[in-house]
N, C-alpha and C positions, 0 to 999 in steps of 0.2 A: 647578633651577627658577629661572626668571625673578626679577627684583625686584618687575618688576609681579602677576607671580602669588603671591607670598607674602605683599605689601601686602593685593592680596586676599580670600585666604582670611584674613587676619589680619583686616581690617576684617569683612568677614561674621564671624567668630565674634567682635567684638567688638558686632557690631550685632544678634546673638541671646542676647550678656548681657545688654546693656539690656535688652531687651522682657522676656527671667526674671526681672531681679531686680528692677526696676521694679513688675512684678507681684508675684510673693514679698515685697517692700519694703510694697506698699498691703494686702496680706490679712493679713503677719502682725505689722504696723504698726511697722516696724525699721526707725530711721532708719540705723543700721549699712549694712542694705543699701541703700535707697535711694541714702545715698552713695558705697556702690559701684557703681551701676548710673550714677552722676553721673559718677563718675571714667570709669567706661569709655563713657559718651556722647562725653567729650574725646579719650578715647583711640580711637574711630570718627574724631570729626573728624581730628586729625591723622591719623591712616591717609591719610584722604581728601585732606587737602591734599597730604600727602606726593605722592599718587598725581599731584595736577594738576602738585607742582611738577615730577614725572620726568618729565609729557608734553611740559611746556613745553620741558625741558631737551634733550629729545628732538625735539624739530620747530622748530627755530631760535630757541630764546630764548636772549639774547645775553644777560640777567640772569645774571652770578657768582653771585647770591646764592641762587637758587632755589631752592637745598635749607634757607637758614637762615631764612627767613620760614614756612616752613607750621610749622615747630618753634617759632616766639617766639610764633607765633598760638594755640599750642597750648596754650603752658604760662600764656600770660595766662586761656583759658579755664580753664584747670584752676583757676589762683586764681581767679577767680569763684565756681565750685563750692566752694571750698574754704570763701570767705568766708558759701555761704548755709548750708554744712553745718553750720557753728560758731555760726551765729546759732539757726538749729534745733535743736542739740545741747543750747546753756548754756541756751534756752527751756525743755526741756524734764526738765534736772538742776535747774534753781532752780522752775521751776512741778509737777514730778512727772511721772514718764513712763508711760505710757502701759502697760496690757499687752501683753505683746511675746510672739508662736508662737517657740519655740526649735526645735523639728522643722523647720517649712519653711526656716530660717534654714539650720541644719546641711548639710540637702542641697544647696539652691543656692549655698552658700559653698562646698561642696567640689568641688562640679562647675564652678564659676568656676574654683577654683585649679588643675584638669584643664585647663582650655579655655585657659588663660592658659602656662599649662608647655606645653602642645601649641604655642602661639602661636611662646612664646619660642624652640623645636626649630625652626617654621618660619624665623621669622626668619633665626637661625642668628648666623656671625659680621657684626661692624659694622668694615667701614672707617673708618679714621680720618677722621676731618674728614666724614664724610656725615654732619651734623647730622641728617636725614631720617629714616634708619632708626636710630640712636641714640635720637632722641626714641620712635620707636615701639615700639623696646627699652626702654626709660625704663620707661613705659606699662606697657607689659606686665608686667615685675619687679614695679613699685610694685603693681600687680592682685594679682600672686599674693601679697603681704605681706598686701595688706589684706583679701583671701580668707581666708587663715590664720586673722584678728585675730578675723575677725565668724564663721567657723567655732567657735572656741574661745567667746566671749561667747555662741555661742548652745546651746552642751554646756554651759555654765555653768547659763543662764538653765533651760533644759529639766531642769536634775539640780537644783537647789537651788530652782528657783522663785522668782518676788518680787523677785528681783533686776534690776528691767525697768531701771534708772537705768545698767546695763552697756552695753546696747545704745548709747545714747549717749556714752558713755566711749568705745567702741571706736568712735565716729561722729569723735570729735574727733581721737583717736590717726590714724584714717583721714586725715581734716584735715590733719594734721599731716604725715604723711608726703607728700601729695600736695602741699603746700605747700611743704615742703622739697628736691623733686625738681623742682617748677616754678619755684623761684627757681632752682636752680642752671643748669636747662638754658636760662632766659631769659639768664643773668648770661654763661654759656658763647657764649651765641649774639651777645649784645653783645659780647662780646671778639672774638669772629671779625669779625663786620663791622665793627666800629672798624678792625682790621688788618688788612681787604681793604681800607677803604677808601683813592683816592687819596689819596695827604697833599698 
């Protein structure tokens, strides 16, 4: 299979987790998911850039760098996400959270974590130095973590009940990691263009 068909299929099924968990996020009012459904709107975008920067690469762009730019654009968006997730998480651990559906949580966390494992098979292996499909590897990993995270806080939520301030625990842990994967792949991707660049 092509790079552009795996890009793809990897973008479409990350652009039919947003519109579930987005959904699943507003009905059973889980800022958990929501911020998954954050995470994987970034994770469409880079797909997406990824996808222009192979065309470019592909029909005469003399740009070296065309595969480390849609990857630093990515991971700047992710922290954005990261930063509104945290502001919405400690709003609602210090003001009180909201009641939180554990059932519809459960399902669509575990079928994210499906849809993301199927992702990462597509993918497959990452050449070195293709910042491109690394980041979208990136992506994808961190997805299925934070599937795991808000699977498990919402078997919590559903068996014990009343414990809705989990939901955003796991909102921040989410945070957390997606902030820790988008400073690294930013800091990686600085290092590479600093030593492509001419001195």
């Amino acid at each position: 299979m092509t790079k552009d068909k795996r890009l793809w299929l990897v973008l479409l099924a990350n652009v039919s987790m947003v519109l579930a968990l987005v959904i699943v996020g507003l009905v059973s009012r889980s800022l958990g998911v929501l911020a998954a459904g954050g995470d994987y709107l970034g994770d469409a975008a880079g797909v997406a850039l990824a996808l222009i920067a192979l065309h470019l690469s592909r029909h005469g762009s003399k740009n070296p760098h065309a595969s480390s730019f849609p990857a630093l654009a990515n991971g700047t968006f992710l922290l954005v996400v990261t930063i509104v997730v945290i502001i919405e998480a400690l709003s609602r651990l210090v003001g009180g959270a909201p009641h939180v559906e554990g059932l519809p949580i459960i399902i669509v966390s575990v079928i994210a974590g499906l849809v993301m494992a199927g992702c990462a098979f597509i993918i497959g292996t990452v050449e070195e130095g293709d910042f491109n499909m690394r980041s979208v590897m990136l992506d994808t990993l961190a997805d299925g973590v934070s599937a795991a995270g808000v699977t498990a806080s919402g078997a919590v939520i559903l068996i014990v009940g009343g414990v809705y301030w989990l939901d955003s625990a796991v909102a921040l842990g989410i945070a957390a990691i997606i902030a820790y994967h988008a400073l690294k792949l930013i800091r990686n991707v600085l290092v590479h263009l600093r030593a492509a660049s001419p001195r």
